[in-house]
C-alpha positions as CSV (number, residue, x, y, z in Angstrom):
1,X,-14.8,55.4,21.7
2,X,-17.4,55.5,18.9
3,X,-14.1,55.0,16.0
4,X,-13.4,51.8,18.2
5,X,-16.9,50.0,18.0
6,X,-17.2,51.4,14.4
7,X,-13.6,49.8,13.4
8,X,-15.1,46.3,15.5
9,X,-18.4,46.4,13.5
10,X,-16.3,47.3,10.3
11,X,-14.4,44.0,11.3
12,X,-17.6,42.2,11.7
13,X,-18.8,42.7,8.6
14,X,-16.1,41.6,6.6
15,X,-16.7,38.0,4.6
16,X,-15.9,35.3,6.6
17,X,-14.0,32.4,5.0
18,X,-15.4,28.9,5.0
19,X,-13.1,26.6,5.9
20,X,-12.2,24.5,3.3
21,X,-14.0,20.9,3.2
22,X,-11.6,18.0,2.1
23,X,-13.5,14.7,1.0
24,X,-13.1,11.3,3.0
25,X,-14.1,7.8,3.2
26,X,-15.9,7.0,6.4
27,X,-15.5,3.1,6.9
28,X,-17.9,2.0,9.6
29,X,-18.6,-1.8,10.7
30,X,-22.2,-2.3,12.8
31,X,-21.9,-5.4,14.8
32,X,-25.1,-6.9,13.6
33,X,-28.8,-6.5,16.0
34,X,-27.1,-3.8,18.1
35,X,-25.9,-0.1,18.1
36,X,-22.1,-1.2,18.5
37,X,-20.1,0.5,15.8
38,X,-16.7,1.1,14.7
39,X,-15.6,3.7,12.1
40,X,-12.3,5.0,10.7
41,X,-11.9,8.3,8.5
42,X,-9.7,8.0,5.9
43,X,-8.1,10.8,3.6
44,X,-6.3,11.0,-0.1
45,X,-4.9,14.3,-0.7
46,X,-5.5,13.3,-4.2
47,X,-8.8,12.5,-4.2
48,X,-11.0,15.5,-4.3
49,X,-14.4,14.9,-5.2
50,X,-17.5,12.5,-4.2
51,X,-17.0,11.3,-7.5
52,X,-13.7,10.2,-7.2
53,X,-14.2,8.8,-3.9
54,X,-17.1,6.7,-4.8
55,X,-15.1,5.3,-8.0
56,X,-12.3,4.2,-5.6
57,X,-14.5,2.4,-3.0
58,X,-16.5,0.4,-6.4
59,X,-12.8,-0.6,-7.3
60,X,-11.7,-1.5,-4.0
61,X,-15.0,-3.1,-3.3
62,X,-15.0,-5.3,-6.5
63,X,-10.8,-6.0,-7.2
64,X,-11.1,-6.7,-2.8
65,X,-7.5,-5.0,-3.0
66,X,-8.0,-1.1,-1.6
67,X,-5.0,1.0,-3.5
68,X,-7.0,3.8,-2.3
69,X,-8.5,4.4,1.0
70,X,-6.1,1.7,2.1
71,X,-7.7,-0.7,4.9
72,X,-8.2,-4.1,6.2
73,X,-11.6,-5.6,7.3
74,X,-10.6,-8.3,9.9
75,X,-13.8,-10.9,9.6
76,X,-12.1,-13.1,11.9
77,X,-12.6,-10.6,14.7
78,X,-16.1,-11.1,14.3
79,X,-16.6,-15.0,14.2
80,X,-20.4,-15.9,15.5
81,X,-21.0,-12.2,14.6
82,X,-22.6,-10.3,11.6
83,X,-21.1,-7.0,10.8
84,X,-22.7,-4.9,8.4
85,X,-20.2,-2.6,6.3
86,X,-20.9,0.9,5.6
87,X,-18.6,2.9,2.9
88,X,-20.0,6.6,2.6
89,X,-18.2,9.6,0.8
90,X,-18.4,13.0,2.6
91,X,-17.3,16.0,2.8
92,X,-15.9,17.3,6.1
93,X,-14.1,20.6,7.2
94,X,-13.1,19.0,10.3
95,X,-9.3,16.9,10.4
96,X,-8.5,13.5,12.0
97,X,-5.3,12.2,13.4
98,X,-4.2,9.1,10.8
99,X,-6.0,5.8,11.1
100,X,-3.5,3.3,13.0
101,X,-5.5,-0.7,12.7
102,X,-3.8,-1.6,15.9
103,X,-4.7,1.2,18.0
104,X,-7.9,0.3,20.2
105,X,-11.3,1.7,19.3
106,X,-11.9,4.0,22.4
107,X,-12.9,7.2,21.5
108,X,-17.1,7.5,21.4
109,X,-18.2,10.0,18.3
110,X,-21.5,11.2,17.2
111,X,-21.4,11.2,13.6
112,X,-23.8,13.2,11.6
113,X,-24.3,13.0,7.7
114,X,-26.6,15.3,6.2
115,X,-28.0,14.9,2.8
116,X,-25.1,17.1,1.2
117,X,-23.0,14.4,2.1
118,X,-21.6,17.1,4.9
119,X,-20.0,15.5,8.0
120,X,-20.2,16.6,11.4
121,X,-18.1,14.6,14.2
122,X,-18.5,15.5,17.5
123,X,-16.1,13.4,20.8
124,X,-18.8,12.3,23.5
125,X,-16.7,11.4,26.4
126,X,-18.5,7.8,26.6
127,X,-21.0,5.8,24.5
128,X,-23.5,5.9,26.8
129,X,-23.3,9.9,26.3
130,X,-23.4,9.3,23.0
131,X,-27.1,7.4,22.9
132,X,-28.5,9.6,25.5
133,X,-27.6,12.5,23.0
134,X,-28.7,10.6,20.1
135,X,-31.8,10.1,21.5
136,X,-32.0,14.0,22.7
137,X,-32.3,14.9,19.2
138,X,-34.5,16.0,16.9
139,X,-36.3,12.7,14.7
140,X,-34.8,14.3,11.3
141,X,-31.5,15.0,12.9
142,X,-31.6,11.1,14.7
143,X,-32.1,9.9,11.2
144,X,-28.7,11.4,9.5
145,X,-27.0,10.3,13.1
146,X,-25.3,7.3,14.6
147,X,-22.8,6.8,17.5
148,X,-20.1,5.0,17.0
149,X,-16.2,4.5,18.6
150,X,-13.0,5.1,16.3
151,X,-9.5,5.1,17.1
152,X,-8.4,8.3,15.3
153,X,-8.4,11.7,17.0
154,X,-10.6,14.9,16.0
155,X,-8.4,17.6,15.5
């Protein structure tokens, strides 16, 4: 019995691997004077670094034709509106399905951005769950934190 809880404490204390952290774009539009957000995550295998990232969103920014992070900003959905545009480079160990502009925005996410750039998604199952847990937390963790709804799946 002893060999057996040895051999699991043996087991225990082995390094654990981190997973690995891949870099995306998170493309999030905020429906000015509100807390109504939409985000996408978008990936490029290729594109492994902050740097890189951030070098791709200043070309797509100022040539206004994205070769990388491929996406479309549809102003007219948002006539009478503002909507503010946020591009942020993170790094994120977590995976998302691939982003699909027709599908609808349904799925509520807390999304977390600490000041390593590290992202943390977590599904709420509405957005109303979302600001009651936004709201739950702590004031440094409410200030790296927004809700928001996407389209993509966590995986």
């Amino acid at each position: 019995m002893n060999k057996g809880i040895l051999g699991l404490l043996a087991l225990l204390a082995l390094p654990v691997e981190a997973e690995e952290q891949e870099v995306y774009l998170l493309a999030t539009v905020q429906l000015g004077g509100s807390n109504l957000a939409q985000s996408i995550f978008l990936h490029e295998p290729q594109i492994t670094t902050l740097e890189d990232c951030q070098e791709a969103v200043r070309v797509g920014q100022r040539d206004r034709d994205w070769q990388r992070y491929h996406h479309i900003f549809m102003r007219d959905r948002f006539q009478g509106f503002t909507g503010h545009l946020d591009y942020r480079c993170v790094f994120s160990a977590q995976r998302f399905s691939g982003w699909n502009d027709r599908a609808r925005y349904n799925q509520p996410y807390l999304i977390s951005i600490d000041e390593q750039a590290n992202l943390q998604v977590e599904r709420m199952s509405s957005q109303a769950q979302c600001a009651t847990r936004l709201k739950g937390l702590s004031q440094a963790q409410r200030a790296i934190s927004r809700c928001s709804v996407g389209n993509q799946n966590l995986l």
